[in-house]
C-alpha positions as CSV (number, residue, x, y, z in Angstrom):
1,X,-3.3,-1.4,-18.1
2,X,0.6,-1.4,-18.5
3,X,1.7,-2.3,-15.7
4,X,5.6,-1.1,-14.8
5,X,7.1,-2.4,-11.8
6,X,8.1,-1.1,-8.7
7,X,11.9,-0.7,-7.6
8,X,11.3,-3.5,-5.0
9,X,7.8,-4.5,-4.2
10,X,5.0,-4.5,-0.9
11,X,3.9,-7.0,0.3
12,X,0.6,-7.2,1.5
13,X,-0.6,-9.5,3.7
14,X,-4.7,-10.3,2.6
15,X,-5.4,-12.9,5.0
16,X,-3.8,-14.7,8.1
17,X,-1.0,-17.1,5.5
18,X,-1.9,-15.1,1.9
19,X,0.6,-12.3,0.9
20,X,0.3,-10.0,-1.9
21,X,3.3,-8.6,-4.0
22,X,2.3,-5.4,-4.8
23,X,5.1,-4.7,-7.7
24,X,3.7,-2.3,-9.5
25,X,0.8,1.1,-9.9
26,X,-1.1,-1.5,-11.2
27,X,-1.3,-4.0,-8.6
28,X,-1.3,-0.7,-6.3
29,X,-4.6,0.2,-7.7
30,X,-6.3,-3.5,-7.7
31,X,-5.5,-2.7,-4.1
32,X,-6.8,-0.1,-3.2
33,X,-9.5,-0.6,-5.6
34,X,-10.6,-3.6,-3.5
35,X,-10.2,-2.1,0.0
36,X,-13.6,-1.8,2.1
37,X,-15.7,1.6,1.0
38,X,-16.3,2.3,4.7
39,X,-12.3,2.1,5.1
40,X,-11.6,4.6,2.7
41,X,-10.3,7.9,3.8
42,X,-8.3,11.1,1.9
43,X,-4.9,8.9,2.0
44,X,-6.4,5.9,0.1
45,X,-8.2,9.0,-2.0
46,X,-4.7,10.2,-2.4
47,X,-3.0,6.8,-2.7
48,X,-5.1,6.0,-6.0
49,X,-5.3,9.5,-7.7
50,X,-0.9,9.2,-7.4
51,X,-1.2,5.5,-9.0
52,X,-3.8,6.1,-11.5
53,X,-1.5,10.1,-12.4
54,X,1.0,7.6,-12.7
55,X,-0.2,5.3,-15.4
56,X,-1.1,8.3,-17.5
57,X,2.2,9.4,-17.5
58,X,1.5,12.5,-15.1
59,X,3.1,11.3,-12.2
60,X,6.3,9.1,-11.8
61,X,6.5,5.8,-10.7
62,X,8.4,6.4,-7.7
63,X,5.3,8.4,-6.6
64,X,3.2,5.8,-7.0
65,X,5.1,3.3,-4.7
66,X,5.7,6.2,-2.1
67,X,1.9,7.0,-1.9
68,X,1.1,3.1,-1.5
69,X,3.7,3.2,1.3
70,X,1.9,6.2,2.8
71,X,-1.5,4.6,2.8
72,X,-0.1,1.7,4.7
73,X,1.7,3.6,7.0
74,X,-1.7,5.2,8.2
75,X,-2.7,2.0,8.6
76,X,-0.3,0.9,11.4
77,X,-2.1,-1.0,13.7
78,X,-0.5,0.0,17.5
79,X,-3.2,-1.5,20.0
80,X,-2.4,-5.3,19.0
81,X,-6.3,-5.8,17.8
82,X,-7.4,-9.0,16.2
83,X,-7.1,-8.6,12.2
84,X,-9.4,-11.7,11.3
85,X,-9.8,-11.8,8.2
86,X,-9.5,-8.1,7.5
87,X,-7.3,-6.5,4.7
88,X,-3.5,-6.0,6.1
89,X,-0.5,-4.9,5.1
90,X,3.2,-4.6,6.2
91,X,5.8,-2.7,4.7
92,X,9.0,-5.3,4.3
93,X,12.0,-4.0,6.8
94,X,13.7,-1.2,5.0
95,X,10.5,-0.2,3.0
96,X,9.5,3.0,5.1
97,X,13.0,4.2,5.2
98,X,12.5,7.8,4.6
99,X,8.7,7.5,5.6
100,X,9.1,8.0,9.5
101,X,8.6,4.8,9.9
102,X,11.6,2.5,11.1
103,X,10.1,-0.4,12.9
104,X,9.4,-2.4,9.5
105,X,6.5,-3.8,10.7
106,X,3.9,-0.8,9.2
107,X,0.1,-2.8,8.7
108,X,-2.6,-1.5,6.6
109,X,-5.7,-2.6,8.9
């Protein structure tokens, strides 16, 4: 898979001290290709139909890393619940400018 980077990556946080950079469709779709089956909804649906129209050329790459962001904005954990060991992720501050989201710390839980 050719994998193009991102203007500036994600970072997603896998595990209470692991972070993944997410630079690129590529590592966008190993993402979302590992999250949990009973976690999936129509924005991770949408999230990885972008990234893989991407990598055939259909889509641009700036899509990709905007439907990423989306996917982890719908994740935003609000009532302070213990993550464990669960799949996170938070936007780096100034990532979802333009997203409704200016609080920098979006999570994908």
């Amino acid at each position: 898979m050719k994998a193009e980077a991102f203007s500036s990556p994600v970072f997603v946080k896998r595990a209470t001290y692991i972070v993944q950079e997410i630079a690129s469709f590529a590592d966008a779709i190993d993402f979302l290709d590992e999250w949990p089956e009973d976690r999936r909804d129509v924005t991770h649906e949408t999230a990885l139909r972008v990234c893989y129209d991407a990598y055939d050329g259909r889509k641009s790459l700036n899509a990709a890393r905007d439907a990423f962001l989306r996917f982890c904005a719908t994740r935003r954990d609000t009532g302070g619940s213990n993550l464990g060991d669960a799949m996170d992720c938070r936007l780096q501050i100034g990532q979802s400018r333009g997203l409704g989201i200016d609080d920098g710390k979006t999570r994908c839980d």
